[in-house]
C-alpha positions as CSV (number, residue, x, y, z in Angstrom):
1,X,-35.8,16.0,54.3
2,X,-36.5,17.3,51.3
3,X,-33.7,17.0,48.5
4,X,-32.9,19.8,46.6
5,X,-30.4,18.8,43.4
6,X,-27.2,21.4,43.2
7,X,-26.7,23.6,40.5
8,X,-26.0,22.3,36.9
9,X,-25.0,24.8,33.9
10,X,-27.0,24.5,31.1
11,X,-24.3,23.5,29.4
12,X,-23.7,20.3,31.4
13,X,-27.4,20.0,31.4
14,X,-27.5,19.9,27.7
15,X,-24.7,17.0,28.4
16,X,-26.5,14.9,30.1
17,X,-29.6,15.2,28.4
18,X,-27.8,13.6,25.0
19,X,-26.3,11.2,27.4
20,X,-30.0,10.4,28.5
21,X,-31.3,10.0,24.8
22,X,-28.2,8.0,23.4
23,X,-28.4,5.5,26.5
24,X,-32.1,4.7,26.4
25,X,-32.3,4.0,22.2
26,X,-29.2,1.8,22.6
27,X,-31.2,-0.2,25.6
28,X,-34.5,-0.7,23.4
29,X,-31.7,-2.3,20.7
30,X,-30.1,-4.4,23.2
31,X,-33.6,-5.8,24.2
32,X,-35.7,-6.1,20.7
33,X,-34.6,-9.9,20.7
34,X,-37.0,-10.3,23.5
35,X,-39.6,-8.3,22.6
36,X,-40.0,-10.4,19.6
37,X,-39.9,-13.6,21.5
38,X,-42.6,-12.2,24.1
39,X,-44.6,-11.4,21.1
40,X,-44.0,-14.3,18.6
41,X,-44.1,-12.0,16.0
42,X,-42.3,-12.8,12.6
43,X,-39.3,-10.8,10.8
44,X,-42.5,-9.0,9.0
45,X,-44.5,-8.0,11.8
46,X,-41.4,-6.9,13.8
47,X,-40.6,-4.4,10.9
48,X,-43.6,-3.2,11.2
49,X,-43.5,-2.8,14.7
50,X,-40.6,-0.8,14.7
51,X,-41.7,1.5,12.3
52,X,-44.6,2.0,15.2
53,X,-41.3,3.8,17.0
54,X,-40.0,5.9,14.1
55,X,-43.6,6.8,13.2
56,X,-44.6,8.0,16.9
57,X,-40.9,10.6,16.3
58,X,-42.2,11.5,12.9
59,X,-45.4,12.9,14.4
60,X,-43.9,14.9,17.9
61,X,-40.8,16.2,16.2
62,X,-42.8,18.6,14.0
63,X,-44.8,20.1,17.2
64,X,-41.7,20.4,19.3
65,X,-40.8,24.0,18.3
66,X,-44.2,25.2,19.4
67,X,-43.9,22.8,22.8
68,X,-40.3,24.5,23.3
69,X,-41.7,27.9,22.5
70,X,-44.8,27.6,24.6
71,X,-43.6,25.8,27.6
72,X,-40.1,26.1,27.3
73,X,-37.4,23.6,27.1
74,X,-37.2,22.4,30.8
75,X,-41.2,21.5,30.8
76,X,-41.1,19.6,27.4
77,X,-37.7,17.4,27.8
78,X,-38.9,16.5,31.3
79,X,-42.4,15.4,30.2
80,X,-40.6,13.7,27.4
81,X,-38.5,11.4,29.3
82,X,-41.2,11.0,31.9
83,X,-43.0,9.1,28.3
84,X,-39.8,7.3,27.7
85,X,-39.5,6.3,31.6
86,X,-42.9,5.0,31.6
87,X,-42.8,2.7,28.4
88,X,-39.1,1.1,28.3
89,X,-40.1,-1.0,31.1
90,X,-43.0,-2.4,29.4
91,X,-41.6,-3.2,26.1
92,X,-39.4,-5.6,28.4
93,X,-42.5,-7.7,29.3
94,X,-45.6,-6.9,26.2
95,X,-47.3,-10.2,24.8
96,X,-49.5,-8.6,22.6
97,X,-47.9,-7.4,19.3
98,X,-50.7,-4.9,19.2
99,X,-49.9,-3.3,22.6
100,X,-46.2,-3.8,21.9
101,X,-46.8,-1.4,18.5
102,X,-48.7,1.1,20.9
103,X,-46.0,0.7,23.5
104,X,-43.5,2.1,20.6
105,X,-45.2,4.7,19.4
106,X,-44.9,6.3,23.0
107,X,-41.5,5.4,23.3
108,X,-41.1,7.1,19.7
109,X,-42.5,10.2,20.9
110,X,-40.7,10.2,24.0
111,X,-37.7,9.9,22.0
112,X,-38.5,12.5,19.3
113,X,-39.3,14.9,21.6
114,X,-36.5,14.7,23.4
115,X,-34.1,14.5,20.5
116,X,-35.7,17.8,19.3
117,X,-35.8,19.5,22.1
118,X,-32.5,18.9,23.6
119,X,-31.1,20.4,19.8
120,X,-33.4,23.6,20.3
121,X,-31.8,24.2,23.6
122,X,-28.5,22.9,22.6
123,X,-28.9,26.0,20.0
124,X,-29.3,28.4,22.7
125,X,-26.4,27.3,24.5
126,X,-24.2,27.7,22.3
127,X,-25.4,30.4,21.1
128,X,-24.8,31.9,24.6
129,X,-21.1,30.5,25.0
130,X,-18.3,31.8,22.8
131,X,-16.9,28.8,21.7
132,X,-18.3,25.8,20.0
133,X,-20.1,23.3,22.1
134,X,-22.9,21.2,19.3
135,X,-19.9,18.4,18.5
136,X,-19.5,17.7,22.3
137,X,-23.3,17.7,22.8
138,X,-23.8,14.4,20.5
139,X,-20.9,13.6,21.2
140,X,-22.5,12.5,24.8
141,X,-25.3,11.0,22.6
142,X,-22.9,8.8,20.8
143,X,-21.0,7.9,24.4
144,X,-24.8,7.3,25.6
145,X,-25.5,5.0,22.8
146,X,-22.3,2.6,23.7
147,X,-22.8,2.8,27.6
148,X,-26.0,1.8,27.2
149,X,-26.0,-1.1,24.5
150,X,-22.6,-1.7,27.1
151,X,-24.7,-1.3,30.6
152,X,-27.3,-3.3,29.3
153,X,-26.1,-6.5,27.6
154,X,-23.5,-6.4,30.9
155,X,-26.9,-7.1,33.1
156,X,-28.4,-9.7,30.8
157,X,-24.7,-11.5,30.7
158,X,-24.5,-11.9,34.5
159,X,-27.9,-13.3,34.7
160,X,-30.0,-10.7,35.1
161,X,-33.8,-10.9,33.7
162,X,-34.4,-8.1,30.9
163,X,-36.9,-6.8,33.2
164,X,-35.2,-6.2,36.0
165,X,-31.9,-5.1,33.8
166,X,-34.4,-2.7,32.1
167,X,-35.7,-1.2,35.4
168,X,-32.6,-0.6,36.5
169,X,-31.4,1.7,33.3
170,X,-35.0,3.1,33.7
171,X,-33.7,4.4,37.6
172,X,-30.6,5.3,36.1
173,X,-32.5,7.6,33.7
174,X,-34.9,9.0,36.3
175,X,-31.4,9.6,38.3
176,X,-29.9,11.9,35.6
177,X,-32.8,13.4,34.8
178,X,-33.2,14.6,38.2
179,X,-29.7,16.1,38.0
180,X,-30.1,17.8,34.7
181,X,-33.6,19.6,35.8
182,X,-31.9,22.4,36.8
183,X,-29.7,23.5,33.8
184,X,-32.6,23.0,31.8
185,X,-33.7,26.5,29.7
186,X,-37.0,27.1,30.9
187,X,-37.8,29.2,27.6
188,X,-37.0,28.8,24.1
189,X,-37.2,30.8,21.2
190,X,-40.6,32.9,20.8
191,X,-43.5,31.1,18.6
192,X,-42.7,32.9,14.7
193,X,-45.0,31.2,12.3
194,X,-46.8,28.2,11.7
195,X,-46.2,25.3,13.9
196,X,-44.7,23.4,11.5
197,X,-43.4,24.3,8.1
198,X,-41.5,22.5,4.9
199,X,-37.7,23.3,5.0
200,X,-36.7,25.6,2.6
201,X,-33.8,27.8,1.5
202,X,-30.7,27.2,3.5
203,X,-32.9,25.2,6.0
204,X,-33.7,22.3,3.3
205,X,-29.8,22.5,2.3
206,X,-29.4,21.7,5.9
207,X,-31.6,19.5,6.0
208,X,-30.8,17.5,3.0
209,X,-27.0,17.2,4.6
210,X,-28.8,15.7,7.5
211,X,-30.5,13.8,5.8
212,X,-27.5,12.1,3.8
213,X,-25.5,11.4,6.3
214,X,-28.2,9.8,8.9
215,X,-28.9,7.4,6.0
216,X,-25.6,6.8,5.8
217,X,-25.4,6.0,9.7
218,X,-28.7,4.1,9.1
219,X,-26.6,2.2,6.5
220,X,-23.7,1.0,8.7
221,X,-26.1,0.4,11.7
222,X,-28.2,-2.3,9.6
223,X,-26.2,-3.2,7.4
224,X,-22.8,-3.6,8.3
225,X,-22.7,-7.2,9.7
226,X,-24.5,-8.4,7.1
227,X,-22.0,-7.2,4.5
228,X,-18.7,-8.2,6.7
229,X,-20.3,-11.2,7.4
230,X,-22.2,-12.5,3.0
231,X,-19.5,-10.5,1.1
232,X,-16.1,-10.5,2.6
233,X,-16.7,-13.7,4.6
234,X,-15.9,-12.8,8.1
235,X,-16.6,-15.0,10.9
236,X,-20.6,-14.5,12.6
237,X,-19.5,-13.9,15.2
238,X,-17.5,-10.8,14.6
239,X,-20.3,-9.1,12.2
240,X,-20.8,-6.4,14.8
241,X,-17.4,-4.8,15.1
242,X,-17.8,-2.8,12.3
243,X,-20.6,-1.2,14.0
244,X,-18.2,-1.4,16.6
245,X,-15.8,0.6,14.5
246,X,-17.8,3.4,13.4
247,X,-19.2,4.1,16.7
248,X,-16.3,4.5,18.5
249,X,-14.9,7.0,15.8
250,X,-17.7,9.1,16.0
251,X,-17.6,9.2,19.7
252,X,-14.2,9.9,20.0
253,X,-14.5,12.5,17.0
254,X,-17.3,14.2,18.3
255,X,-15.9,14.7,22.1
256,X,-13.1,15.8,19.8
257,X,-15.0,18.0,17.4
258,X,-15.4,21.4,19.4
259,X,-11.7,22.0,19.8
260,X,-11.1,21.2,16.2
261,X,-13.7,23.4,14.8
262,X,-12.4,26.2,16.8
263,X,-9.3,25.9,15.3
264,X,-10.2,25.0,12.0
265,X,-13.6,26.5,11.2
266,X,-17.0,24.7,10.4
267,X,-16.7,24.6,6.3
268,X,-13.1,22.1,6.4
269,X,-15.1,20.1,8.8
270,X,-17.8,19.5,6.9
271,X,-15.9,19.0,3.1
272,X,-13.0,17.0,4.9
273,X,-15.8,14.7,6.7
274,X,-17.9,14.1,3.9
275,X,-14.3,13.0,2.0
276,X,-13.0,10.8,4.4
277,X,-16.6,9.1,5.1
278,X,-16.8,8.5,1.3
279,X,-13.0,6.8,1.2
280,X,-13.9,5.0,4.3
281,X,-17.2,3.7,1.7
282,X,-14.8,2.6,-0.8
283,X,-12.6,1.1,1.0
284,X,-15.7,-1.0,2.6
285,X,-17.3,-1.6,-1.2
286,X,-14.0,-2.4,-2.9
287,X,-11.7,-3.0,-1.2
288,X,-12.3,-7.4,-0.5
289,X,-10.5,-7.6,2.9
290,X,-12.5,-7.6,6.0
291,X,-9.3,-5.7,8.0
292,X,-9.3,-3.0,6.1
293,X,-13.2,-2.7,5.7
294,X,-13.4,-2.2,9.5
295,X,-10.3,0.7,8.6
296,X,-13.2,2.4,6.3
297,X,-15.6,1.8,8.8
298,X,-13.4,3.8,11.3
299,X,-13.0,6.8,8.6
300,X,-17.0,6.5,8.0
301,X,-18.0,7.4,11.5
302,X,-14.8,9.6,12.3
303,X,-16.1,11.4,9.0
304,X,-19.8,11.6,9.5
305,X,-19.2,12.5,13.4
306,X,-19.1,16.5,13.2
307,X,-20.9,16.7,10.3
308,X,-24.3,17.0,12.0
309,X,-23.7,18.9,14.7
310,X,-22.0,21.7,12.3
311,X,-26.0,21.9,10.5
312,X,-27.5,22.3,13.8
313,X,-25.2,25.4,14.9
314,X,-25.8,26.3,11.1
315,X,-29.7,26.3,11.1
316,X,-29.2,28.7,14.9
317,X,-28.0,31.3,13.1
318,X,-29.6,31.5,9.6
319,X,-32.0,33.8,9.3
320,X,-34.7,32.4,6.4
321,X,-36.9,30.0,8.9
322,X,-37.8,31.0,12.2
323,X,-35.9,29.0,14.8
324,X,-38.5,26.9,16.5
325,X,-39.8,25.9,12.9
326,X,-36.6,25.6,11.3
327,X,-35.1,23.0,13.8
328,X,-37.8,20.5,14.0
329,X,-38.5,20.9,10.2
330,X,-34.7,19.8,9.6
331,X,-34.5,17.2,12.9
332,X,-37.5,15.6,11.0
333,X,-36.1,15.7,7.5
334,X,-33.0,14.4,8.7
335,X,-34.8,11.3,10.8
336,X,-36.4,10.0,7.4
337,X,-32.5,8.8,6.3
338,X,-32.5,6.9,9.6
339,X,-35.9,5.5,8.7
340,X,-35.2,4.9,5.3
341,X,-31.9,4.2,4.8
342,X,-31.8,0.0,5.6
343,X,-34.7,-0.1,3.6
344,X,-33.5,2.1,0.5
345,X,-30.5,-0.4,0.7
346,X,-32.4,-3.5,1.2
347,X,-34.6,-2.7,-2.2
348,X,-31.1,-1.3,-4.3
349,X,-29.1,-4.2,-3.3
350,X,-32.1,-6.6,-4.1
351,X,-32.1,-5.4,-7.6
352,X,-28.7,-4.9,-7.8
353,X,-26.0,-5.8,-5.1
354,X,-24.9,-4.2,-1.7
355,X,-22.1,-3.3,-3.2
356,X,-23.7,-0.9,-5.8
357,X,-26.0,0.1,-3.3
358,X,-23.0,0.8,-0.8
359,X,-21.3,2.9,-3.9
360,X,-24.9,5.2,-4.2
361,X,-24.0,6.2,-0.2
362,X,-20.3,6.8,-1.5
363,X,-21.5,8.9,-4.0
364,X,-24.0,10.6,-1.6
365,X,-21.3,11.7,0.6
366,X,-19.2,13.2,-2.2
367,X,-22.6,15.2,-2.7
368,X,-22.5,16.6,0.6
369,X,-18.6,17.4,0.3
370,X,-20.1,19.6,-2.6
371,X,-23.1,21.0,-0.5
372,X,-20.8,22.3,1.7
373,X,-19.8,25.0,-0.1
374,X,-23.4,26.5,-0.5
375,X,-24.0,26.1,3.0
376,X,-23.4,29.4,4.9
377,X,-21.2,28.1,7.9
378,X,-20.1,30.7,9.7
379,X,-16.5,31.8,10.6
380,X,-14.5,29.8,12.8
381,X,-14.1,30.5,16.4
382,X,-10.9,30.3,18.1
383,X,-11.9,30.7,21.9
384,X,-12.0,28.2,24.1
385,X,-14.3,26.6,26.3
386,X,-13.4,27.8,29.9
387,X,-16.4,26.5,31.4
């Protein structure tokens, strides 16, 4: 008997494809304890082995527009994850730092492709629905993220080896890819231009905004326990709950954030976020209690959350940049402050402090609060999803 999966929208598709990408990055996190011990590597060579994963997403993000626009979205996502099916399992069980680098850099373009593509189609969606649907989208991503740092470090607790916990979330995967194929577009927008371009006009604006405020995520992600933990003295063993923190603001903001911009319109999102991740900042950086620096690290990713899904609706219907150049050109822009962020921190506070560091992504925020008003938003929707 031959299964045949039931219909999916696209919009649910789109869902689930976040889901997908969220769950599998926060697996390879769980697990990078054990890749170094399988490798023997030192703090060094691990960093540079992880930039093996950000470079492999640096180089496939730029292409994906022409992918998308050649093959569609359906064919490109699919072979994607099939890259990211085939190469989580082995950076369970690699030796050799050498193949474990080479290992990444598949995994990275698995993943960048993926992230790209699922925007670009995430784009047409919404484009095709009434009401706003990008918040909701990485929303999923965010609650991937948490089930699968959750899903995973839940297998390795009750004995479970990390190979066998990772094939496991790898069958998972292959599960919901299955069920997305469907709802998959199986076109994208038609090939305008060069296959990959600089971002300019409203597109680098965009892209810039991205940019800020995935360094700023990159930021609390590295960063975080280390400053709970050195500067306002909290216990090791709770350095990770204002990662904690953040996350589950920006989850629950972002599952949130399509029924708030409806009523409220893209522009207050975008200047009220950028505000209340910059007091959440100060409260972190000034403020020397560890309580109320996990309270700004709660207004940091309830800020940030809707911030970035705003610019990607925005660069769908701006009109200086062809859209399958556009989006990978500001995906890409807006990766390098996930890249560079920990490191940008690392070098400011080693010349300086974290806490003047910490007050440069403050004042970055503010920035972005001001960019706001350039930014051509859009008006506000007031329909409802009925879907």
């Amino acid at each position: 008997m031959i299964y045949k999966p039931q219909s999916i929208t696209p919009s649910h598709a789109t869902r689930l494809t976040f889901f997908i990408a969220g769950f599998v990055t926060a697996t390879w996190a769980v697990i990078v304890p054990f890749a170094r011990n399988n490798t023997g590597v030192n703090e060094a060579m691990l960093g540079t082995l992880l930039l093996c994963l950000g470079f492999g997403a640096l180089i496939a993000m730029p292409v994906t527009g022409l992918l998308t626009s050649r093959f569609g979205c359906r064919r490109v996502i699919i072979v994607a994850m099939g890259l990211i099916i085939l190469s989580t399992p082995l950076l369970a069980v690699i030796a050799d730092p050498l193949l474990l680098g080479l290992a990444l850099l598949i995994f990275g373009i698995g993943v960048g492709v993926t992230d790209c593509a699922m925007n670009i189609q995430a784009i047409l969606v919404e484009k095709q629905s009434s009401v706003p649907l990008m918040s909701g989208f990485h929303g999923m991503y965010s609650f991937g993220g948490i089930a699968g740092a959750g899903v995973m470090t839940l297998l390795l607790s009750l004995g479970m080896t990390v190979l066998a916990g990772t094939l496991l979330v790898t069958f998972a995967v292959i599960i919901l890819a299955v069920l997305s194929y469907p709802g998959l577009l199986t076109y994208a927008n038609p090939k305008e231009g060069p296959a990959f371009a600089v971002p300019r006009g409203s597109v680098l604006l965009l892209g810039l905004v991205c940019f800020a405020v995935f360094l700023t995520e990159g930021t609390v992600l590295d960063w975080s326990a280390v400053y709970l933990t050195q500067a306002r003295n909290m216990p090791e063993t709770l350095g990770g709950l204002g990662y904690t923190c953040f996350a589950i603001a920006m989850t629950a903001a972002r599952l949130t954030g399509d029924r708030i911009i409806s009523t409220f319109g893209r522009l207050p999102i975008v200047l009220t976020g950028a505000i209340t991740a910059a007091i959440g900042l100060a409260l972190v950086t000034y403020v020397p209690s560890w309580p109320l620096s996990l309270v700004g690290y709660v207004l940091i990713g309830a800020g940030c959350a809707n911030i970035v899904p705003v610019m990607f609706s925005a660069v769908g219907q701006q009109k200086v940049m062809p859209q399958a150049v556009a989006v990978p050109a500001m995906t890409t822009l807006g990766y390098l402050g996930v890249l560079s962020g920990p490191a940008v921190i690392g070098y400011v506070a080693h010349f300086s402090s974290l806490t003047f560091a910490f007050s440069l992504i403050m004042a970055l925020m503010l920035v972005v609060a001001a960019l706001s008003f350039t930014l051509n938003l859009g008006e506000k929707t007031t329909a409802r999803e009925n879907a």
